[in-house]
N, C-alpha and C positions, 0 to 999 in steps of 0.2 A: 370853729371846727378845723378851719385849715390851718391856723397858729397851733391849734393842740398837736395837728401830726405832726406839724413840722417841727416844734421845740420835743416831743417824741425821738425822729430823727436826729435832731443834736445830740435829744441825750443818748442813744446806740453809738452815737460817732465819737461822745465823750468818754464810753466803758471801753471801746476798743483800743481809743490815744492813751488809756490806764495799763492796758496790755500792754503796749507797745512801751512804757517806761518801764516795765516789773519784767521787760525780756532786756533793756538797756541794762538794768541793774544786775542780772542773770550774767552778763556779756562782762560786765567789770570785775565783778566776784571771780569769773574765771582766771582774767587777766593775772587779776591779783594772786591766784593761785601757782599761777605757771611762775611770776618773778619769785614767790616764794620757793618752790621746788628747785630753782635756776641755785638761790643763794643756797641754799643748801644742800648742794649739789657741788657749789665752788667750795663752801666751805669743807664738804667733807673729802675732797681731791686736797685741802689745804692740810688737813691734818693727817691724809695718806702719808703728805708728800715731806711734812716733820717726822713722822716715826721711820721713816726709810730714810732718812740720813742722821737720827740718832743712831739707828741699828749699822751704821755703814762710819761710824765713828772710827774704832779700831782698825777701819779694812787699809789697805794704801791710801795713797792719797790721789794717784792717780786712776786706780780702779773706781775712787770715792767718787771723783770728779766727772769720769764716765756717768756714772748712775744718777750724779744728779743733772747733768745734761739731759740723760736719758726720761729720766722722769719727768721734767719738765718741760718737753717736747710731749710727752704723750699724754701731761695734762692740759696743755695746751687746746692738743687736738681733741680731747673729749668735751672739754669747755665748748671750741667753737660749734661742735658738732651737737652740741645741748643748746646753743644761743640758735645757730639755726633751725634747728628742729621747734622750737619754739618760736621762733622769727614765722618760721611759714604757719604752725600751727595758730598762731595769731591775724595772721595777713587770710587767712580761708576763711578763720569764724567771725572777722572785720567783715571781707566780702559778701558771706552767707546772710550776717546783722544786716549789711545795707539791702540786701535783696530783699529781705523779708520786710524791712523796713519801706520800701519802696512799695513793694505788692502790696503793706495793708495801708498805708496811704492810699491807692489808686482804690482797694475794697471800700475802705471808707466812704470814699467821695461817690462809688456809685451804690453802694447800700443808702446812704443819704437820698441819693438825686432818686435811685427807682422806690421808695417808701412813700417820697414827695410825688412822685408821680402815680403811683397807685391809689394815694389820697386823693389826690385832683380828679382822677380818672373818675372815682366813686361820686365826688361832689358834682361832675357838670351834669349828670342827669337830670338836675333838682334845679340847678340853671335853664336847661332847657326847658322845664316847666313851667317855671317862673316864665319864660317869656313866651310859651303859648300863651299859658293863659292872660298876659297882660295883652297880648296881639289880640284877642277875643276880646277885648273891653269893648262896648261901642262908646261913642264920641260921649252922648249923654251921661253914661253913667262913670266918667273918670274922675268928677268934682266927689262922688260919693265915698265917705272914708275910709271904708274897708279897701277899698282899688286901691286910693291913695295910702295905705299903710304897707300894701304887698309890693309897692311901688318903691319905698324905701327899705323896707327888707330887701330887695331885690338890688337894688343902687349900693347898697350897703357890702352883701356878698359880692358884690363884683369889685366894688373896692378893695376890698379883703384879697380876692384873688392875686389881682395884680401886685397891692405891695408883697405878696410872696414873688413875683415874676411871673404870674400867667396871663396868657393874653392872646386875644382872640387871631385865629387866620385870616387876613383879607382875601376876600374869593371874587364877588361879583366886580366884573367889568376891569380882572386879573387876568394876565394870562392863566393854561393850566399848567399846573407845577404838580407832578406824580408824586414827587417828596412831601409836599402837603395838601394835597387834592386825592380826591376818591373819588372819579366821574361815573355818574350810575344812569346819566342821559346822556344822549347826542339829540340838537337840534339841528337844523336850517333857518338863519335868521341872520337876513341882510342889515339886521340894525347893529351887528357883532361884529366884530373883526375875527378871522381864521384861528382856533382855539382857544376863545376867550369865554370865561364863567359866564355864563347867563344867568345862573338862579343857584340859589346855594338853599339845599333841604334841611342841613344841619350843621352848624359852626364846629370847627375846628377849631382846638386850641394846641400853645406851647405851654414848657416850662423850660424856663431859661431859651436854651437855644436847641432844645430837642422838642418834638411833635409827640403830643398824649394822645392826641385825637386827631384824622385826619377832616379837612372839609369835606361834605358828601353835596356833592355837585351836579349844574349839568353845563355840560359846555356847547358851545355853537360853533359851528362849521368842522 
């Protein structure tokens, strides 16, 4: 049950890294738009700049030579003034791609991790049960095979837990730690050191290196 949510979670985390190449692709198509529009852009400044000194053929020669000075300064500058304009217009939706790209990496990884922990949270209930009622077995009736069978279903789930990474809180005979402790008793008990677990009511667990569940405790002194 815990392998089902969890290869579940890969698969969400797999349709979103599908997003994320079909907006990569989105991002180049652009690109490729803007150096088209650039070339043709030069090339029609190229063929401005042919008809205006056929047409200046006849004129002097030094009036001719003005004008195409003249012209080719102010194609120039519409050029660089189109290379920059797209220079930055490239370098913003470069910047804006890695942002987006960063945010849905950082969604990923916590849509994974709280699915995986929503799952777990659902499953330790049935953990806990499992181990009242094995606590309830008396000594006599543990050879009998029904005990012995809920025994290894039980050995089993918890195997299963942990190679996902969950794993139990150490409590009793711990300091108390508020990050993974929930103290719901104070005692008095010289056999304790000053804030130390004396009785744990109900396990807490992780997943990875975050708390699903905290311990519910009692601490002494």
């Amino acid at each position: 049950m815990v392998k089902e949510a969890v290869e579940e979670a890969k698969k969400a985390a797999e349709e979103q890294e599908s997003q994320t190449e079909e907006t990569d692709s989105q991002v180049e198509t652009a690109v490729d738009e803007a150096e088209t529009a650039e070339d043709a852009e030069a090339q029609e400044d190229t063929d401005t700049g042919e008809e205006a000194e056929e047409g200046d053929a006849d004129g002097k020669d030094d009036k001719k030579s003005g004008k195409k000075l003249f012209g080719k300064k102010n194609k120039k500058d519409k050029k660089d003034e189109k290379i920059e304009e797209l220079t930055d217009r490239l370098t913003r939706q470069m910047a804006e791609f890695d942002n987006f790209r960063k945010r849905t990496e950082k969604e990923k990884s916590q849509m994974y991790e709280i699915g995986a922990k929503d799952i777990i949270d659902k499953i330790l209930p049935v953990v806990d049960n499992f181990e009242r009622g094995l606590g309830a077995v008396k000594e006599g009736e543990k050879e009998d095979p029904f005990i012995q069978g809920m025994e290894k279903v039980y050995k089993q789930l918890m195997t299963t837990l942990e190679s996902v990474e969950v794993k139990p809180i150490e409590a009793v005979g711990k300091e108390f730690n508020p990050d993974f402790h929930n103290a719901v008793m104070h005692v008095e008990d010289e056999n304790f050191g000053e804030n130390i677990i004396a009785e744990e009511f109900q396990k807490g667990y992780m997943y990875r290196d975050s708390v699903v569940r905290h311990s519910m405790v009692k601490v002494a002194n």
